[in-house]
CHARMM-style PDB file with segment names, atoms N, HN, CA, C and O in Angstrom:
ATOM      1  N   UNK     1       4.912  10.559 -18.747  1.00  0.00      PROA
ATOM      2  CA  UNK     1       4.270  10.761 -17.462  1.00  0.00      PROA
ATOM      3  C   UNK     1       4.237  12.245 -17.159  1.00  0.00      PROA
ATOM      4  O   UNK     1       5.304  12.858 -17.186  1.00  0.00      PROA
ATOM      5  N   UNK     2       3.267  12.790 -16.914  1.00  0.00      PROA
ATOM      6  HN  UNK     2       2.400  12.292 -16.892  1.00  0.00      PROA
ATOM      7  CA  UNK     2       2.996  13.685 -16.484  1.00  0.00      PROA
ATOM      8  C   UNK     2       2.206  14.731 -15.427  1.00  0.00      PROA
ATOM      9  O   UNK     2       1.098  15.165 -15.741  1.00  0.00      PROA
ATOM     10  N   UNK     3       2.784  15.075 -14.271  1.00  0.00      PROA
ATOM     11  HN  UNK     3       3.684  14.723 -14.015  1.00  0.00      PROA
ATOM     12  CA  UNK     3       2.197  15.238 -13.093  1.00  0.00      PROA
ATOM     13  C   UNK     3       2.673  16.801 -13.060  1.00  0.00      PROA
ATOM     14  O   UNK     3       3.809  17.218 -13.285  1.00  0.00      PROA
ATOM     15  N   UNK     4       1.066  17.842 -12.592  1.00  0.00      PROA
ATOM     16  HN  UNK     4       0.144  17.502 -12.409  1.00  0.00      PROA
ATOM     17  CA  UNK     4       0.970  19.260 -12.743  1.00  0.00      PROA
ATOM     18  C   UNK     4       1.213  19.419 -11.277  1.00  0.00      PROA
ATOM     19  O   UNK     4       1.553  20.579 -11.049  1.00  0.00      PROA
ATOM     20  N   UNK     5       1.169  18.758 -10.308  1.00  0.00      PROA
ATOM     21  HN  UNK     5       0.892  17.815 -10.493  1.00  0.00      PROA
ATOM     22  CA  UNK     5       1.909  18.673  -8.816  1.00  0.00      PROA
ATOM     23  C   UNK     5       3.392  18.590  -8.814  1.00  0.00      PROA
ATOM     24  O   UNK     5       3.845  18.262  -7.717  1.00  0.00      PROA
ATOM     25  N   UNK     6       4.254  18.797  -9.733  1.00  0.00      PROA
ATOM     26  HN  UNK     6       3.886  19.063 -10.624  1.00  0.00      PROA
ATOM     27  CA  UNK     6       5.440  18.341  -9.334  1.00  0.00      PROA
ATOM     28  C   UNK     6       6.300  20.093  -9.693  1.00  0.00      PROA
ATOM     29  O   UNK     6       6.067  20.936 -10.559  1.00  0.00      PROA
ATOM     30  N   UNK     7       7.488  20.034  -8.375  1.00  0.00      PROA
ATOM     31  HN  UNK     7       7.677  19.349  -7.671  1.00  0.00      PROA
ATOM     32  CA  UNK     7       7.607  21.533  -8.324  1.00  0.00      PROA
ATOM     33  C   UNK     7       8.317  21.799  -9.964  1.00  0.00      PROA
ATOM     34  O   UNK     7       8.860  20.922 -10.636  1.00  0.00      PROA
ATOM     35  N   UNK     8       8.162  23.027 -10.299  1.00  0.00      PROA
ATOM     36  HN  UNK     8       7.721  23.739  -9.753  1.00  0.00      PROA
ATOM     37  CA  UNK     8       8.995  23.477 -11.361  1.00  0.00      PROA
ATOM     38  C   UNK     8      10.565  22.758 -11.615  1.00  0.00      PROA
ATOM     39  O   UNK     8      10.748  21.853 -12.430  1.00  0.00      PROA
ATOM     40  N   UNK     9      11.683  23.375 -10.718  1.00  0.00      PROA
ATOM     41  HN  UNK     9      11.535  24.110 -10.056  1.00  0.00      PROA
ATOM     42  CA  UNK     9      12.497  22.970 -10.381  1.00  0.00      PROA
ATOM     43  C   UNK     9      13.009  20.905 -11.057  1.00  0.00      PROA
ATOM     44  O   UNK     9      13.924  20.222 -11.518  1.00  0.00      PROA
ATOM     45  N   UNK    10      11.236  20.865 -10.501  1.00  0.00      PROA
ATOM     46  HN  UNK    10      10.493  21.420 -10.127  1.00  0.00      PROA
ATOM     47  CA  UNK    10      11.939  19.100 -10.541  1.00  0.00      PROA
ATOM     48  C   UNK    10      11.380  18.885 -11.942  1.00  0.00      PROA
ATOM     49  O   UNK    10      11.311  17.686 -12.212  1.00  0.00      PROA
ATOM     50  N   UNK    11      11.063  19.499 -12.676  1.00  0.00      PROA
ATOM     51  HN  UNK    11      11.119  20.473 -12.456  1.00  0.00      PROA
ATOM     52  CA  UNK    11      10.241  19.124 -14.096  1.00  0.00      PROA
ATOM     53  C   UNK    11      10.806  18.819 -15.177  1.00  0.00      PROA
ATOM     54  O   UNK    11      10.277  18.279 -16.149  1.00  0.00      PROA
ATOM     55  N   UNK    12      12.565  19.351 -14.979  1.00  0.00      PROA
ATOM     56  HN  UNK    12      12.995  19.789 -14.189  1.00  0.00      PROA
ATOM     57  CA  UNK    12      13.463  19.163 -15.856  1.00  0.00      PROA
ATOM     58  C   UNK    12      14.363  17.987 -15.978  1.00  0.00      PROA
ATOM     59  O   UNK    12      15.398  17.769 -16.608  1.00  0.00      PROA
ATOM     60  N   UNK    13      13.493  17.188 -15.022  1.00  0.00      PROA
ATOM     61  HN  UNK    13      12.653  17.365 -14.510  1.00  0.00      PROA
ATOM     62  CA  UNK    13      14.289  15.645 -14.772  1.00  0.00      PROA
ATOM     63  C   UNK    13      12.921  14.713 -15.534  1.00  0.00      PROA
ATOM     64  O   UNK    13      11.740  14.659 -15.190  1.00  0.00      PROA
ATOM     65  N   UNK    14      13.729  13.963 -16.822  1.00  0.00      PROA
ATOM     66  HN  UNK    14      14.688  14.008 -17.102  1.00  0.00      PROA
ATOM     67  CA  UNK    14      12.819  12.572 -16.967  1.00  0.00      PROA
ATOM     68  C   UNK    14      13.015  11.842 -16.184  1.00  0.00      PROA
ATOM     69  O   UNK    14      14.197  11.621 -15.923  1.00  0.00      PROA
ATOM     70  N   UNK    15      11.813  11.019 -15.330  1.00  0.00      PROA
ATOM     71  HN  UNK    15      10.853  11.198 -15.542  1.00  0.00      PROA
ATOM     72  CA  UNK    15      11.574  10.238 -14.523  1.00  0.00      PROA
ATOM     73  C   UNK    15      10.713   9.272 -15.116  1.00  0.00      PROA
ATOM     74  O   UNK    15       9.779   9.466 -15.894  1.00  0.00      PROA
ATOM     75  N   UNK    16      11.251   7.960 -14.539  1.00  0.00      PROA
ATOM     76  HN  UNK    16      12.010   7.802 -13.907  1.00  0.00      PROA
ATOM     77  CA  UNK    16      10.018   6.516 -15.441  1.00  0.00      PROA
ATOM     78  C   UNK    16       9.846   5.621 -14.527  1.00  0.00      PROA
ATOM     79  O   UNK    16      10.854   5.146 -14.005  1.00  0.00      PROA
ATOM     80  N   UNK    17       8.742   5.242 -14.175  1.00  0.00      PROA
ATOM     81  HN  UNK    17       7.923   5.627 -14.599  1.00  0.00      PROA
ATOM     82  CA  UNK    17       7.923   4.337 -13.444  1.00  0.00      PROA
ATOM     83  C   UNK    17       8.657   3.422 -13.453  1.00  0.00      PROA
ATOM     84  O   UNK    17       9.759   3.455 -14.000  1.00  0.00      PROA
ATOM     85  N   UNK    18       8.046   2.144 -12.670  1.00  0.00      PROA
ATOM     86  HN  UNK    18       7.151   2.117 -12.225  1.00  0.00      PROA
ATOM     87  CA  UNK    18       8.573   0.685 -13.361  1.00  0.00      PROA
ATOM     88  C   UNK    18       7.377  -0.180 -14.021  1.00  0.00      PROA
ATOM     89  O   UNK    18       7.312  -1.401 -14.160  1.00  0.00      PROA
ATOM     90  N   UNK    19       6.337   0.949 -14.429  1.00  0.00      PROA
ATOM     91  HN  UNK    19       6.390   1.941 -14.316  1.00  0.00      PROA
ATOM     92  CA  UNK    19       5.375   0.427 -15.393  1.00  0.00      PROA
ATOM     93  C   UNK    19       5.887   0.589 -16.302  1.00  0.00      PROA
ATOM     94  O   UNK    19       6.385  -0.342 -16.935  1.00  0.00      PROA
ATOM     95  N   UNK    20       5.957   2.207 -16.796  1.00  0.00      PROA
ATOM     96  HN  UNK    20       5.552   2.963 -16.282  1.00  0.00      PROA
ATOM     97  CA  UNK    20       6.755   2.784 -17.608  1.00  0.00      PROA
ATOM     98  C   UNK    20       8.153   1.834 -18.629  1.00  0.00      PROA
ATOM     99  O   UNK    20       8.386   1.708 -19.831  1.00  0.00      PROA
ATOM    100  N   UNK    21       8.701   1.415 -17.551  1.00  0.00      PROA
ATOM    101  HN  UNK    21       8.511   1.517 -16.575  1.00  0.00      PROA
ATOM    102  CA  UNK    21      10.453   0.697 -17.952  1.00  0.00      PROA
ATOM    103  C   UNK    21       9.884  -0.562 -18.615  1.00  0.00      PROA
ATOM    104  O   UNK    21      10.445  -0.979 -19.628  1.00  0.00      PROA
ATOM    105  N   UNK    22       8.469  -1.409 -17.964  1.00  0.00      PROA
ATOM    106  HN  UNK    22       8.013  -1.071 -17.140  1.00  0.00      PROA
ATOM    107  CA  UNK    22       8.630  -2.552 -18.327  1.00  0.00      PROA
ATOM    108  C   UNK    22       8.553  -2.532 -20.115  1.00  0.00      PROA
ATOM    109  O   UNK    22       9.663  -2.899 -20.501  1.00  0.00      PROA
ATOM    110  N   UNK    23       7.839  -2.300 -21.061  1.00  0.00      PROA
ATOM    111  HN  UNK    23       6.937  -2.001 -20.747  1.00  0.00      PROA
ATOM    112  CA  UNK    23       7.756  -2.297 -22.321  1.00  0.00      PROA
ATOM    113  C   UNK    23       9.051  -1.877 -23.027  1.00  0.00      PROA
ATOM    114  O   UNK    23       9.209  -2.304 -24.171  1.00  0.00      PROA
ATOM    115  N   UNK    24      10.223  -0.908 -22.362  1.00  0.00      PROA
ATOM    116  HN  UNK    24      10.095  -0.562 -21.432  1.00  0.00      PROA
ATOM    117  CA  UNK    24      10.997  -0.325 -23.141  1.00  0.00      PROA
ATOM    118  C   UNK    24      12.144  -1.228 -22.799  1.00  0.00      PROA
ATOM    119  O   UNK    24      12.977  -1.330 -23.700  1.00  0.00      PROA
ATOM    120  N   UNK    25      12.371  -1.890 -21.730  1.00  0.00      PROA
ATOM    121  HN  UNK    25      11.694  -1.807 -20.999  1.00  0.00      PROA
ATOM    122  CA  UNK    25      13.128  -2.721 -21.127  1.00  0.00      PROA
ATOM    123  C   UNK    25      12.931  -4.154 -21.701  1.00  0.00      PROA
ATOM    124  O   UNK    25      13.896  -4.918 -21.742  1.00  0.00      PROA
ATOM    125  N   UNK    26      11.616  -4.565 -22.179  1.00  0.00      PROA
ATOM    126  HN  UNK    26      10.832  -3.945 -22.146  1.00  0.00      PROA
ATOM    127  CA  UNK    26      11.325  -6.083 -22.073  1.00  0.00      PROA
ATOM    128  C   UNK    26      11.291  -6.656 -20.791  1.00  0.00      PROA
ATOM    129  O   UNK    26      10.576  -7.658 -20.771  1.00  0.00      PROA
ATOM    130  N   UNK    27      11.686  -6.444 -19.968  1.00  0.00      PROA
ATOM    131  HN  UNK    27      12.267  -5.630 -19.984  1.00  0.00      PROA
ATOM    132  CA  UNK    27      11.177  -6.916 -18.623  1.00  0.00      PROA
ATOM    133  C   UNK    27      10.240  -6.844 -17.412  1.00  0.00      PROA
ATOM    134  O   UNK    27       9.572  -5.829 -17.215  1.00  0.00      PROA
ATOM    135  N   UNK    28      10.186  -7.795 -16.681  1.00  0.00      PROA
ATOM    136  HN  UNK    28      10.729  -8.620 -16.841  1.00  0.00      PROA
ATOM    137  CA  UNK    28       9.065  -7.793 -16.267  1.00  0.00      PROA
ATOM    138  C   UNK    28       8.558  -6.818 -14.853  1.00  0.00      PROA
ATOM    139  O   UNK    28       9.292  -5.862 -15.107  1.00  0.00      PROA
ATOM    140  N   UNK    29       8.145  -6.575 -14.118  1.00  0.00      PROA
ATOM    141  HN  UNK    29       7.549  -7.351 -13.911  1.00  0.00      PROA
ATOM    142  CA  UNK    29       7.663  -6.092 -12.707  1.00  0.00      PROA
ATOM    143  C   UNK    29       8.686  -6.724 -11.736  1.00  0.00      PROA
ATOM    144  O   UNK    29       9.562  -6.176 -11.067  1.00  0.00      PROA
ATOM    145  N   UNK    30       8.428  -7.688 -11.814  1.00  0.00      PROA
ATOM    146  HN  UNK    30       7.716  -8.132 -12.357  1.00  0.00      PROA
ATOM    147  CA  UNK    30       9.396  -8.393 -10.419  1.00  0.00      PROA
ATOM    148  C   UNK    30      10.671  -8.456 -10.552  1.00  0.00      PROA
ATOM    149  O   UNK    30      11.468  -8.239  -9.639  1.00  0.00      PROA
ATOM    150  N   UNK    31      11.028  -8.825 -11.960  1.00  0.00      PROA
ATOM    151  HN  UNK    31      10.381  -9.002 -12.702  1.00  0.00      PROA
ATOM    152  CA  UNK    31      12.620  -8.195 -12.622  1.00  0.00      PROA
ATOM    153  C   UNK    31      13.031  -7.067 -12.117  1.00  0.00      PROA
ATOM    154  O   UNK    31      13.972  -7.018 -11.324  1.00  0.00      PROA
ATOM    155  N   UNK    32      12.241  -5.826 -12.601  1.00  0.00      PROA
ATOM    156  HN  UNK    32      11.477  -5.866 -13.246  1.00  0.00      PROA
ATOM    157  CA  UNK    32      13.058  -4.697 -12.504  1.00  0.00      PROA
ATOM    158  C   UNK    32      12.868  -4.230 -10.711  1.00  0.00      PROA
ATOM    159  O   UNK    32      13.611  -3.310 -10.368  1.00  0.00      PROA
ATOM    160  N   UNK    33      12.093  -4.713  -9.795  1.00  0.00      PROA
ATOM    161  HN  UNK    33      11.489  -5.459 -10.074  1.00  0.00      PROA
ATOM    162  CA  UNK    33      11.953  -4.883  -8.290  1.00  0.00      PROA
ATOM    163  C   UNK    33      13.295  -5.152  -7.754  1.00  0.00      PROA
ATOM    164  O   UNK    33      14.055  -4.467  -7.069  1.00  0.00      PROA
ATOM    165  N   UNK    34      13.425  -6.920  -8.497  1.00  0.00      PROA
ATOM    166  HN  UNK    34      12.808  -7.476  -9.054  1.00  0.00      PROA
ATOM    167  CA  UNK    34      14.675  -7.550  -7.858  1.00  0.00      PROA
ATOM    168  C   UNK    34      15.871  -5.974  -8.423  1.00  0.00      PROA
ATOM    169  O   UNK    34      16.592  -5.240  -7.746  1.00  0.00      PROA
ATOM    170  N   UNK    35      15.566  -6.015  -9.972  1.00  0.00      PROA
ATOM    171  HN  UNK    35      14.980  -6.611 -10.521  1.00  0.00      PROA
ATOM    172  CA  UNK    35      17.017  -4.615  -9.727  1.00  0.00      PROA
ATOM    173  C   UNK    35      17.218  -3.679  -8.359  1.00  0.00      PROA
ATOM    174  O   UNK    35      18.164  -3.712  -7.573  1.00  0.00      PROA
ATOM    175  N   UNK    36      16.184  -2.944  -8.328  1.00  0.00      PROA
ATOM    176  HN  UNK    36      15.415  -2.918  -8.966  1.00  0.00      PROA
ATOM    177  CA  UNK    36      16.044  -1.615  -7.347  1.00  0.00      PROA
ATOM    178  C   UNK    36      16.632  -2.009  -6.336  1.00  0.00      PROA
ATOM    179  O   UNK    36      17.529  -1.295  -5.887  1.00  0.00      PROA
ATOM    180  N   UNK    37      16.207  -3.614  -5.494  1.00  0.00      PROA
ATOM    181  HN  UNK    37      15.478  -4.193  -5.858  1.00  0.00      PROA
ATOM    182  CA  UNK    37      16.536  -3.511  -4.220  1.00  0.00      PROA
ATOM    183  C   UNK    37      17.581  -4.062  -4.288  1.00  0.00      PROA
ATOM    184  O   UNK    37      17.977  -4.263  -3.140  1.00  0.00      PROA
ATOM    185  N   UNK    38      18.421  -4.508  -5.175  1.00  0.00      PROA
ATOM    186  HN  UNK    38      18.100  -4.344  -6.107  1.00  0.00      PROA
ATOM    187  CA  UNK    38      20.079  -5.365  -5.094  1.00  0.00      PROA
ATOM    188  C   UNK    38      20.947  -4.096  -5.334  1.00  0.00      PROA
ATOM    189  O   UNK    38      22.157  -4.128  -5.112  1.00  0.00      PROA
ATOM    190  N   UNK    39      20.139  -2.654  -5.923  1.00  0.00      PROA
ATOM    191  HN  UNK    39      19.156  -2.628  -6.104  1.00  0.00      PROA
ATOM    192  CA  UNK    39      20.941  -1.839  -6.677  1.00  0.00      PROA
ATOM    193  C   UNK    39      21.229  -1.318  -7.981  1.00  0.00      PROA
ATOM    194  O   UNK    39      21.440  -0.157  -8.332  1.00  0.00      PROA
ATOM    195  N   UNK    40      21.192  -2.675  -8.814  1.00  0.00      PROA
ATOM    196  HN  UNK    40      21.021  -3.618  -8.529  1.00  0.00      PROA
ATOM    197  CA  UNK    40      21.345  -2.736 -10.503  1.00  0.00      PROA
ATOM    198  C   UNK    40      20.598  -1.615 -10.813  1.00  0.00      PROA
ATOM    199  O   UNK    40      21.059  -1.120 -11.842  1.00  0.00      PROA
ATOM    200  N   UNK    41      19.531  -0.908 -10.336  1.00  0.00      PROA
ATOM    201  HN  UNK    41      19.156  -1.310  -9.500  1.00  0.00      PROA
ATOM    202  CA  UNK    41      18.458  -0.099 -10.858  1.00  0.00      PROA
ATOM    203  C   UNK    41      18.110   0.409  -9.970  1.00  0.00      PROA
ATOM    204  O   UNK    41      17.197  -0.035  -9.274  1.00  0.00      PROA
ATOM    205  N   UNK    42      18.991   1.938  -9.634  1.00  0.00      PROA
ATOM    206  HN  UNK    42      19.732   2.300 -10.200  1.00  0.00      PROA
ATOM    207  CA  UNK    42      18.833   3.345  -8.703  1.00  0.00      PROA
ATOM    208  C   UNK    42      17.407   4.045  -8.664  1.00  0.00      PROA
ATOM    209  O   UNK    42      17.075   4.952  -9.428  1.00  0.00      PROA
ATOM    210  N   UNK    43      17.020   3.779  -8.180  1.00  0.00      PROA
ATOM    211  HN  UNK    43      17.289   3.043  -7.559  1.00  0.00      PROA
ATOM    212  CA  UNK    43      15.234   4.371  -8.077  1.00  0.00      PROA
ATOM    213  C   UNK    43      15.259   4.834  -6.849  1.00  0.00      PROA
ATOM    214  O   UNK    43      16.044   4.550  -5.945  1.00  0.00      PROA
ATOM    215  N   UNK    44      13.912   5.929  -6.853  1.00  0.00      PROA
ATOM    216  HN  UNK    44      13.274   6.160  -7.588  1.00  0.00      PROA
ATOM    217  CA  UNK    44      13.403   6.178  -5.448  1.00  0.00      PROA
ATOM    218  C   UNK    44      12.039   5.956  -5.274  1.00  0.00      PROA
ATOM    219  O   UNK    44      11.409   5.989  -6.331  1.00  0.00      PROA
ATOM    220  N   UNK    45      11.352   5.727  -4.213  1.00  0.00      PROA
ATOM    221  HN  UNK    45      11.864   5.700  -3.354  1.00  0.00      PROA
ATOM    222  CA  UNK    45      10.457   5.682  -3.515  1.00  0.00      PROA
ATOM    223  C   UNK    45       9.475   7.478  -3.657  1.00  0.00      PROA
ATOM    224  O   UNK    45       9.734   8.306  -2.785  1.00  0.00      PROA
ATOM    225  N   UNK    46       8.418   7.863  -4.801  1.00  0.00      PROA
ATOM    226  HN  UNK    46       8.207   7.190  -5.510  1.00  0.00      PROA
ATOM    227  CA  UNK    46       7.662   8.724  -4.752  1.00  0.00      PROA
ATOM    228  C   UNK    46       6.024   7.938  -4.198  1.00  0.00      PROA
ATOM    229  O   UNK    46       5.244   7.114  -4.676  1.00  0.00      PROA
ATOM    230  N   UNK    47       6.090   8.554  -3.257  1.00  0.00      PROA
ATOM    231  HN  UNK    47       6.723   9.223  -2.869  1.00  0.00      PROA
ATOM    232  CA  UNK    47       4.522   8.089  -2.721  1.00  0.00      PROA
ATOM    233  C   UNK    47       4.570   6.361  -2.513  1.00  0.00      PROA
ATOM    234  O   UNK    47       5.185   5.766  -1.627  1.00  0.00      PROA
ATOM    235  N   UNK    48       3.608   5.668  -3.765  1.00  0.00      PROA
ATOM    236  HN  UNK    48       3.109   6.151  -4.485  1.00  0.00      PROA
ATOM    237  CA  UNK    48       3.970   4.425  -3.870  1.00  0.00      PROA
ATOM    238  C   UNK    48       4.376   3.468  -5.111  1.00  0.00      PROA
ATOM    239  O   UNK    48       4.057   2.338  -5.480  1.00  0.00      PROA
ATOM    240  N   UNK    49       5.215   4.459  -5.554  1.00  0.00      PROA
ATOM    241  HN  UNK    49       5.474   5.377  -5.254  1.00  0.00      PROA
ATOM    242  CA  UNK    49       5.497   4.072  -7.134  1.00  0.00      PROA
ATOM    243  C   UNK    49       7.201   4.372  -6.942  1.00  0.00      PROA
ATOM    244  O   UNK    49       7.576   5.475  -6.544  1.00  0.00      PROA
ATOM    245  N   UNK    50       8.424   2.999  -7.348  1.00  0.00      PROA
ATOM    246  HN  UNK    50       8.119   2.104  -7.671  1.00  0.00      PROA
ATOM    247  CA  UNK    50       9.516   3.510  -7.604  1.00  0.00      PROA
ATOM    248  C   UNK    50       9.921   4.490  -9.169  1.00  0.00      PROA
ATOM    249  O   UNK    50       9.421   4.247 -10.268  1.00  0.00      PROA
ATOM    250  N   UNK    51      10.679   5.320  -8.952  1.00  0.00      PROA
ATOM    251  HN  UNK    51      11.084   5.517  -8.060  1.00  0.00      PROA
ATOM    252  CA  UNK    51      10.446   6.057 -10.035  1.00  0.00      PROA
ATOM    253  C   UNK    51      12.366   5.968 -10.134  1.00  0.00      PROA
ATOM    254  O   UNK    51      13.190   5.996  -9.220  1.00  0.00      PROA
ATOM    255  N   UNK    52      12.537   5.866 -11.502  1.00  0.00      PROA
ATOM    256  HN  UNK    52      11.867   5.843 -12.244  1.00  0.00      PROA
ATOM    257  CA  UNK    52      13.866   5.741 -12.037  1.00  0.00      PROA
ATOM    258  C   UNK    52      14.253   7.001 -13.154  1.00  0.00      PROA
ATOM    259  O   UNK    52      13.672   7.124 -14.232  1.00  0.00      PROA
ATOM    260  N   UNK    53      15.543   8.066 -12.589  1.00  0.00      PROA
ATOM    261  HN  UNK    53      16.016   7.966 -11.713  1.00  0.00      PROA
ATOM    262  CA  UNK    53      15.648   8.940 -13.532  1.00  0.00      PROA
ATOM    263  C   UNK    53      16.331   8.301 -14.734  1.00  0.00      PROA
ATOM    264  O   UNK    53      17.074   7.320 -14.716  1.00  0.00      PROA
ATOM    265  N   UNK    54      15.896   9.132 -15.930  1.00  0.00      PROA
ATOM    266  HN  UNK    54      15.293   9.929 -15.944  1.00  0.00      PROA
ATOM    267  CA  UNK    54      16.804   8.669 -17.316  1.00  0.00      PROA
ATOM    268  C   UNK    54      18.102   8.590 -17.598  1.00  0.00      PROA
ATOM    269  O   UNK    54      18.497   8.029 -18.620  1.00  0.00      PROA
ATOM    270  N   UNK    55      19.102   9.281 -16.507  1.00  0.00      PROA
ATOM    271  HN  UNK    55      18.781   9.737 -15.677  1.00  0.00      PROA
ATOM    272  CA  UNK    55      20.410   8.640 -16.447  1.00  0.00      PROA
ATOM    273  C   UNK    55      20.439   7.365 -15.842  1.00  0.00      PROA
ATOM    274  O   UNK    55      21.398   6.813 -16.383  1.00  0.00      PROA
ATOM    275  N   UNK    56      19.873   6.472 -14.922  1.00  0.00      PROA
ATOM    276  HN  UNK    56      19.094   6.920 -14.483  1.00  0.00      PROA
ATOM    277  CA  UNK    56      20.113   5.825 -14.686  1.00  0.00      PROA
ATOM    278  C   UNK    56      19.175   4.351 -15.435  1.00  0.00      PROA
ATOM    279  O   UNK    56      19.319   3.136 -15.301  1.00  0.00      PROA
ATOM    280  N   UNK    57      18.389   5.040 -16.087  1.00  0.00      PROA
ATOM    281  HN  UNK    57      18.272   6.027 -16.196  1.00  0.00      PROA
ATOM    282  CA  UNK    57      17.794   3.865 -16.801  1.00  0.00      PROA
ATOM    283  C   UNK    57      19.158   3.637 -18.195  1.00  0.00      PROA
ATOM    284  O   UNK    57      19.519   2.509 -18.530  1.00  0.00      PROA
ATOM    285  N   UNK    58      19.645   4.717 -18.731  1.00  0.00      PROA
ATOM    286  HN  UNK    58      19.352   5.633 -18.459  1.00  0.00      PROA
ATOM    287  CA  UNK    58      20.887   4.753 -19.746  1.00  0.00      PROA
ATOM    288  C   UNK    58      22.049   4.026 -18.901  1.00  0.00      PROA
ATOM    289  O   UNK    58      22.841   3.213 -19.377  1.00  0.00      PROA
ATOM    290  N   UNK    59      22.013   4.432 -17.657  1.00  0.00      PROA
ATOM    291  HN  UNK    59      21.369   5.092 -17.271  1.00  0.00      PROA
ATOM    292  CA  UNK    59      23.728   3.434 -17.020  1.00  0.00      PROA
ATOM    293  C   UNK    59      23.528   2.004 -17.437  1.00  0.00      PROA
ATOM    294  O   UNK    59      24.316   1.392 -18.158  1.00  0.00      PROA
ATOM    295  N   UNK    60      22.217   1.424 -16.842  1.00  0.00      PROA
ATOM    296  HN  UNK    60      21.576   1.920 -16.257  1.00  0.00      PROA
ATOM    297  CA  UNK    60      21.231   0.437 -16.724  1.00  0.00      PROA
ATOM    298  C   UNK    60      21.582  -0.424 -18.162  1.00  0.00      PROA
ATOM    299  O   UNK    60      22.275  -1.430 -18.315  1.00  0.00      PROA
ATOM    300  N   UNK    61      20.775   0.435 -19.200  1.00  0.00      PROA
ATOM    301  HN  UNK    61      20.212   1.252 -19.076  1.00  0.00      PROA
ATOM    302  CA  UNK    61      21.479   0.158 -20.778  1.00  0.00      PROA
ATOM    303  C   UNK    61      22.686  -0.062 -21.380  1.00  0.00      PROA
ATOM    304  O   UNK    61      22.886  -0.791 -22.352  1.00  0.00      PROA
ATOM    305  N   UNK    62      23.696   0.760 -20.616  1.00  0.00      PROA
ATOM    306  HN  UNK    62      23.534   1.351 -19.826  1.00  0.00      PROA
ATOM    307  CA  UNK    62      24.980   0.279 -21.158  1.00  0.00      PROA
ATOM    308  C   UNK    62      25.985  -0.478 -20.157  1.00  0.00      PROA
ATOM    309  O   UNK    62      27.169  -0.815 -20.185  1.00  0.00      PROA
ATOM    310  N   UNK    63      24.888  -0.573 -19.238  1.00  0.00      PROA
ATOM    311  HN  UNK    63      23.927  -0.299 -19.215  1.00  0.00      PROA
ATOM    312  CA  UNK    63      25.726  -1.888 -18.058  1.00  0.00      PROA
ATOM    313  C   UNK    63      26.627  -1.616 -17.172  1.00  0.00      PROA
ATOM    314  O   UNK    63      27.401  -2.382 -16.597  1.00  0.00      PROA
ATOM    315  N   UNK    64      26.460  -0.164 -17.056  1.00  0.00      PROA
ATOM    316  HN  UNK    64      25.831   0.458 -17.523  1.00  0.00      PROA
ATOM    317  CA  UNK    64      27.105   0.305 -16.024  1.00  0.00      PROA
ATOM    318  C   UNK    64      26.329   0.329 -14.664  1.00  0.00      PROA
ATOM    319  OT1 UNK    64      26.876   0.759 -13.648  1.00  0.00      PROA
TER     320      UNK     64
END
């Protein structure tokens, strides 16, 4: 993903959709939803897309 709007500063963070997650995850849209809002899966709210940094898609992976 790549966005020429995003400040310098923040460019050094991988960030992944939950389009993004679904193929690398195997799971689905509403799966990784139910994560975000119980917690299991730390995301934020950019515009109208949750966006998940790559440490926490790795906690995510090893079940932390």
């Amino acid at each position: 993903m790549k966005n020429n709007n995003v400040p310098e500063e923040l460019r050094k963070y991988k960030m992944y959709s939950l389009k993004d997650l679904e193929p690398i995850l195997g799971l689905t849209r509403v799966t990784l939803l139910n994560y975000v809002n119980n917690g299991t899966l730390p995301a934020v709210k950019v515009g109208n897309k949750w966006m998940v940094s790559e440490q926490a898609l790795k906690d995510l992976v090893k079940g932390r």
